[in-house]
N, C-alpha and C positions, 0 to 999 in steps of 0.2 A: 572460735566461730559459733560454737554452739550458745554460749550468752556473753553478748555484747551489750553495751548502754547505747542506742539508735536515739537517744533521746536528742540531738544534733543532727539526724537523719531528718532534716527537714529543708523546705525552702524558707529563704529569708523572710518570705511579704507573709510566712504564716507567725513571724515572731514580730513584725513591726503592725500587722494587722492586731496582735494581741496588746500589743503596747495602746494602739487607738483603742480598744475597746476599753483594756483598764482605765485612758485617761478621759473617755468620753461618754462610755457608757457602764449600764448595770453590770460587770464582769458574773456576777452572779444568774444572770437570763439567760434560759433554757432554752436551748434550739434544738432540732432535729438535723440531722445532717443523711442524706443517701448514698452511699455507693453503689453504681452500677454502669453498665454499659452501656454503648448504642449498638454493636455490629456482632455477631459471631463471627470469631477469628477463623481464617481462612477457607472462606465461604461457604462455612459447615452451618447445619443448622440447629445445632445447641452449644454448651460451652461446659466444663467440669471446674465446679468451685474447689479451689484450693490456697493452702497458705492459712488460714483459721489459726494454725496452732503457734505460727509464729508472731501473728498480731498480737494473741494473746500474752505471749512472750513479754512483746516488745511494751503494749501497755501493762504490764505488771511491773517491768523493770521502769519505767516512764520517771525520771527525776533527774533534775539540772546538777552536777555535784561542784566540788570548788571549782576545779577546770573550767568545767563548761562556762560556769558566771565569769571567769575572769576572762574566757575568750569573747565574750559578750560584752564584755565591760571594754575590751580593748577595740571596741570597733568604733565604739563612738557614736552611738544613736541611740543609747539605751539607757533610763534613767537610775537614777540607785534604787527609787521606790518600787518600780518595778522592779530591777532584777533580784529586788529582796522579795519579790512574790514567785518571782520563778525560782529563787530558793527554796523555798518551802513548797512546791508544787506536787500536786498528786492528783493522777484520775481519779474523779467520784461519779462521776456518770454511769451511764446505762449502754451498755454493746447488746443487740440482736443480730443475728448472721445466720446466713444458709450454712448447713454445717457440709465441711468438706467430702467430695466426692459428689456431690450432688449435682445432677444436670440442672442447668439453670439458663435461662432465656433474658437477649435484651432487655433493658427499660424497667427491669424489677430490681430492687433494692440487694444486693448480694450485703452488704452490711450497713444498718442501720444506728446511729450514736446519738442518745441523747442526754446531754451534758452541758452543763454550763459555756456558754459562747467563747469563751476561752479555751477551756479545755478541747471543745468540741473541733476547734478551728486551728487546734496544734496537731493533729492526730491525722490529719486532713495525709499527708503525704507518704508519711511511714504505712500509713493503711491501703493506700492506692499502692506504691512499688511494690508488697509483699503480694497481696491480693491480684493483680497484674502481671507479674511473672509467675509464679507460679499453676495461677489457674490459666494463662497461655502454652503451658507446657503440658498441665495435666489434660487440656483437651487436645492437644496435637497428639500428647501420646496414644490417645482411646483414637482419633484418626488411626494412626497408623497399625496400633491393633487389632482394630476393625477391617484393613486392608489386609492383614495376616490372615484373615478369617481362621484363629483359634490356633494357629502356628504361635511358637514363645517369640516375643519381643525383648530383646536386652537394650539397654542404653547403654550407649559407652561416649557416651561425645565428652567426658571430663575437659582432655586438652582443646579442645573446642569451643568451651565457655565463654563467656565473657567474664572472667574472673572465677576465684575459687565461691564464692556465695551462690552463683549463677549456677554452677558446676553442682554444686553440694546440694539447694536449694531445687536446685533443676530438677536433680535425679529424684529425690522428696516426690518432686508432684510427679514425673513419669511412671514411678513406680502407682501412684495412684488411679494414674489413666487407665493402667494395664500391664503397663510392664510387668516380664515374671524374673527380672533381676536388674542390677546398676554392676558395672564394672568401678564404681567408686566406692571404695574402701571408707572413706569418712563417713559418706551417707549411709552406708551400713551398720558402723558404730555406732552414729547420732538416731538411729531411727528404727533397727532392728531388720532389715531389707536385705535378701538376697543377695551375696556379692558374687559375680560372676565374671571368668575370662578364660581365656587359652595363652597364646602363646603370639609373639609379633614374630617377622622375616628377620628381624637381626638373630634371633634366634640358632633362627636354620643356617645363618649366613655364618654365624662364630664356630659351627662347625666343619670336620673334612667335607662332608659328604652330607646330602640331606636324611640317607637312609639315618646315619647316626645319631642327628639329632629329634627322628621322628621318636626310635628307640631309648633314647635318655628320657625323653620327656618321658613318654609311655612309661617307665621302670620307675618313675617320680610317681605318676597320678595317673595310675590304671584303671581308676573309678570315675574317672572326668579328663578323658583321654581322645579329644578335637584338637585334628593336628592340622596347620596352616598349609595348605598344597599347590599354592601360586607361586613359592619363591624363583623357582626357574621355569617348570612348563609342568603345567597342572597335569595334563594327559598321560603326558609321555613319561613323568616324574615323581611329578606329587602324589596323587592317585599309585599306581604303582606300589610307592613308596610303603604308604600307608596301608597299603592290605596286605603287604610283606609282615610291617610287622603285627597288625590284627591278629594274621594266617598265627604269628609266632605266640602272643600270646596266649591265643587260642589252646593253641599244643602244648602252653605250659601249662595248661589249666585255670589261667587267671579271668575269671569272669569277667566279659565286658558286657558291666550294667550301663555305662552313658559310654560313648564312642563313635567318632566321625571323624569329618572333614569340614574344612572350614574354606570357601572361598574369598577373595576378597578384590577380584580384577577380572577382568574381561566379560565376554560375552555369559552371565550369569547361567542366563535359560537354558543356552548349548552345552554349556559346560556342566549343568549340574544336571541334566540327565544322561549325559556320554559320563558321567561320572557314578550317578546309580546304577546303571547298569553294569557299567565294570564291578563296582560291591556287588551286585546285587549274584552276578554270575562268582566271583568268590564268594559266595556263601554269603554275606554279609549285610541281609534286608534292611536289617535293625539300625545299620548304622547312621547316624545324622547326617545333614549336610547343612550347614550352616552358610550363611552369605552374609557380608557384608560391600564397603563400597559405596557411599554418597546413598544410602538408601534415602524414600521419605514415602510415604502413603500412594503415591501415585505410581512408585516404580514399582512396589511391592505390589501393585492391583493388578500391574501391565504383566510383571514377573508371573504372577499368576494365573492371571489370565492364557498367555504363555505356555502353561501346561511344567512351569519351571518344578526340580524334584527338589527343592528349597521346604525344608518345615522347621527353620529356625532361623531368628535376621538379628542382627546385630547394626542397629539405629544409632548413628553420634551427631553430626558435623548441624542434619536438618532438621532433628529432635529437641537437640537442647538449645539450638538457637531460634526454633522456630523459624527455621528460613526463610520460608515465602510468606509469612505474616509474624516481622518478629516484636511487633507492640500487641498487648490485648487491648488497650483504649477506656480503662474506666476512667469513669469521674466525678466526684463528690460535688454535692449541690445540697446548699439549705432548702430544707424541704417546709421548716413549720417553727415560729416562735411562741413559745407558751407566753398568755394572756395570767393577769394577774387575777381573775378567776380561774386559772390555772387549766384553762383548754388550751389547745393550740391553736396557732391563725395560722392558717397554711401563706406558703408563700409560692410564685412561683417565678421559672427565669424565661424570659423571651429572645425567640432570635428568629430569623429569617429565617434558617433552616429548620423547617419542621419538626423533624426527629431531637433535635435541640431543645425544644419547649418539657422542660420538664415537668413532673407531676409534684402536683402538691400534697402538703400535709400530714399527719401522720399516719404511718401504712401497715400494711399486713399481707403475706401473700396467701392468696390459695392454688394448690394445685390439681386439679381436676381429674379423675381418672375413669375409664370406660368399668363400668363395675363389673364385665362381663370377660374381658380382655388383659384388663389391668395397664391398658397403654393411656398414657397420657393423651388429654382431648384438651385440655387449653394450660392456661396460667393466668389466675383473677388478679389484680392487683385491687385491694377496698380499703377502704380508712376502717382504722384500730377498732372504732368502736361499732361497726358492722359485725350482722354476724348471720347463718347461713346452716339450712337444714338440708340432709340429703333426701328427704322426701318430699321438699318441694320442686316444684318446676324451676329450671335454671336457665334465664335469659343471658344469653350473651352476646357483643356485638363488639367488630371492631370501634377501636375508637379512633381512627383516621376515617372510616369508611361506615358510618352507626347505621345505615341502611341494611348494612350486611350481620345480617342475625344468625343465631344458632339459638335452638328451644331444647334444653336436655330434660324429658319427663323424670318427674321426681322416681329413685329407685333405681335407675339406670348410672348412676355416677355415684364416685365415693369422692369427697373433700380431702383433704391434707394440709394443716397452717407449715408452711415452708421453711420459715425463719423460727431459731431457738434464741433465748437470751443467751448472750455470756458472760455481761458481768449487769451487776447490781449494786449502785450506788458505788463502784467503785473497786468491788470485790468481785474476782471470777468464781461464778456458779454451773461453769459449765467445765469439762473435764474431757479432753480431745483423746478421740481414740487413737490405739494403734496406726501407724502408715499401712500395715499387712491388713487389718481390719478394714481401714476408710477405702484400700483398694475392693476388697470383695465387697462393698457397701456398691461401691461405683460401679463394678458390675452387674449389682443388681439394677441401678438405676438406669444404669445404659439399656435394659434390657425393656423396661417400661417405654421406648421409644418404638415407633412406627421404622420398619426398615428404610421406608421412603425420606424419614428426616435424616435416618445415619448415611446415606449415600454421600458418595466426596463431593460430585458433581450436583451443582441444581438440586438441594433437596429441598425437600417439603416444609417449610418453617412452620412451628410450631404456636399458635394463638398467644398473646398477651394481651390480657383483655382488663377494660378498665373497669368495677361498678357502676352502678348506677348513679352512688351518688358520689361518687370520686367523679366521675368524668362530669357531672353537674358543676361541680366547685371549680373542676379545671376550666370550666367554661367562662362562670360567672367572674372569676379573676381575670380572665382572657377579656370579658369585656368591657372589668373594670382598668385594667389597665388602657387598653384604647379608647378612653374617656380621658385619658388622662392628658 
């Protein structure tokens, strides 16, 4: 799992689209390509980029080998001149990308390619499915840690996935969100990530009696000692059970540094405070209470809300599937064809739906911040060769709405170019950090947002705002195409 050839990770019309350009056009013509979105997933108001480290992967490994040409050859639509050029194929292009962990907003480019029209238009799909699942999962998990307010988040949804990649790849970006462990073992190996777990009810069930198998576990791992208390009746049993044998370790003098209870049915709220209290009157403040049970961001707010004595959740089934918004929706679009004076023309695409109308040309993002506060106040999008002092005045305005202005005095805002290269002519120049790193990165960045945008409900969305003269060019294409 960890390296695969994805280079067949693609749709058909991206190899029969390269085939027209070999046989029609300059295969050697530079285009710009965008990835990015329309919507924040599940009606949040930012999104956490991830996946970065496997694109890079996948374009490093990026070559047709004998296989692949003879399953091409046996389809029947593919010429021998081509598939002798996709023999010899190699990315030479240019990769820019928001690097992961990073909060990022609609309609700005999360990864930028520019590469010859062939290359550029093979790359189109492998870089949308990685970029797409897992930065849909690293922003539901910062959802639902946000809803922990500072309580540990685990992922455990593995048997949950939609396959092992899903599973593996999933836990990757959860743990970037926020999570403080994955219950998957591989993603641990491939990635360096806390693996964490307790114990299932077959468990308690292969035992006489549940006191017994509270006690084997316990004499195994008295250092990470959260025993299951719902398999017959958590009150009257489970609970019980478990401060028996606490009470016992206790007397034998075995430190309990980590130890609880873990729920995973019923009435959560009722149950885990008639269940603190009973620790809490044996003696036993410290001890955890973990929950799990179909969680996702909104029961954990309710749970909380609640007054539940829950400080650690255990996320599977609505984490790694994204349940109530399980696509993220990006989509690549040519954005700019280099001129043989070697500028680019921008290009752009129309539809009836507004938010559809993409942005032309070649881009760059900035990201704005209160110089006082340090919280983000927009997101510029300007073409490449713009450029931008913090000591001048900084006009801003919607660009649906250009009536509507913001005037930031010079001195009050600090800039930030958003996007870093990662490869150059073909060769990767960038070097992806640690998963344990890009999470404590994402915490910082989550922290750069207004509380009002991280709320679940109705939050504040965040400014993407076009230049001056980006939204000039968008115009004047807009009204050379209705000329047309």
């Amino acid at each position: 799992m960890d390296r695969q050839n994805l280079t067949l990770m693609t749709d058909l019309y991206e190899l029969t689209m390269m085939q027209g350009y070999f046989r029609h056009k300059d295969r050697n013509e530079t285009v710009i390509f965008d990835a990015f979105y329309r919507n924040n997933p599940c009606g949040g108001g930012y999104a956490i980029a991830a996946g970065l480290e496997q694109v890079i992967q996948y374009i490093k490994e990026l070559c047709f080998d004998r296989e692949d040409i003879d399953y091409l050859a046996s389809l029947g639509i593919f010429g021998e001149d081509f598939l002798e050029y996709l023999a010899a194929f190699r990315f030479s292009g240019d990769i820019y990308a928001i690097p992961e962990g990073t909060v990022m907003f609609p309609r700005e480019p999360v990864v930028k390619v520019i590469a010859p029209i062939m290359e550029a238009q093979l790359v189109e799909t492998a870089i949308l499915n990685i970029i797409n699942h897992q930065s849909l999962i690293a922003t539901k998990a910062a959802r639902v840690c946000y809803a922990a307010k500072g309580d540990g988040i685990m992922e455990f949804g593995l048997r949950r996935a939609q396959g092992p990649d899903a599973g593996t790849y999933g836990a990757r970006a959860a743990m970037i969100g926020g999570c403080i462990g994955t219950s998957n073992v591989l993603c641990g190996q491939l990635f360096g990530v806390p693996v964490k777990g307790t114990h299932a009810h077959s468990w308690i069930m292969s035992f006489p009696d549940e006191y017994s198998a509270f006690k084997t576990y316990a004499d195994m791992y008295p250092d990470a000692c959260i025993l299951l208390v719902d398999t017959y009746d958590t009150l009257k049993s489970g609970v019980p059970n478990a401060i028996r044998v606490f009470s016992e370790m206790r007397n034998a003098g075995i430190p309990l540094t980590f130890y609880g209870i873990r729920l995973d049915s019923g009435d959560l709220a009722y149950l885990s405070k008639k269940a603190r209290k009973m620790l809490d009157e044996a003696g036993f403040p410290d001890a955890v209470i973990s929950a799990s049970n179909d969680l996702d961001e909104y029961l954990i707010d309710s749970l909380k809300t609640q007054g539940a004595a829950i400080t650690s959740w255990g996320v599977g089934t609505n984490l790694i599937t994204s349940k109530d918004n399980p696509s993220f929706g990006g989509v690549y679009k040519l954005a700019a064809i280099k001129a043989p004076d070697g500028s680019f023309t921008p290009k752009i695409k129309l539809s009836e739906n507004t938010e559809k109308v993409t942005n032309p040309g070649n881009k760059k993002i900035f990201r704005i911040y209160d110089k006082d506060t340090r919280k983000i106040k927009a997101d510029l999008i300007c073409l490449e060769e713009e450029s931008y002092s913090e000591q001048d005045d900084l006009l801003l305005f919607d660009p649906y709405e250009p009536w509507k202005k913001t005037k930031l005095a010079g001195g009050t805002y600090t800039l930030r170019p958003l996007m870093e290269q990662i490869f150059c002519q073909g060769t990767c120049c960038y070097t992806s950090p640690r998963v344990m790193d890009i999470r404590t990165y994402c915490q910082e960045e989550l922290d750069t947002l207004w509380e009002e945008t991280k709320r679940l409900v109705n939050p504040h969305q965040v400014y993407v705002d076009l230049s001056q003269k980006l939204y000039d060019t968008k115009l004047a294409l807009l009204e050379e195409m209705s000329r047309q």
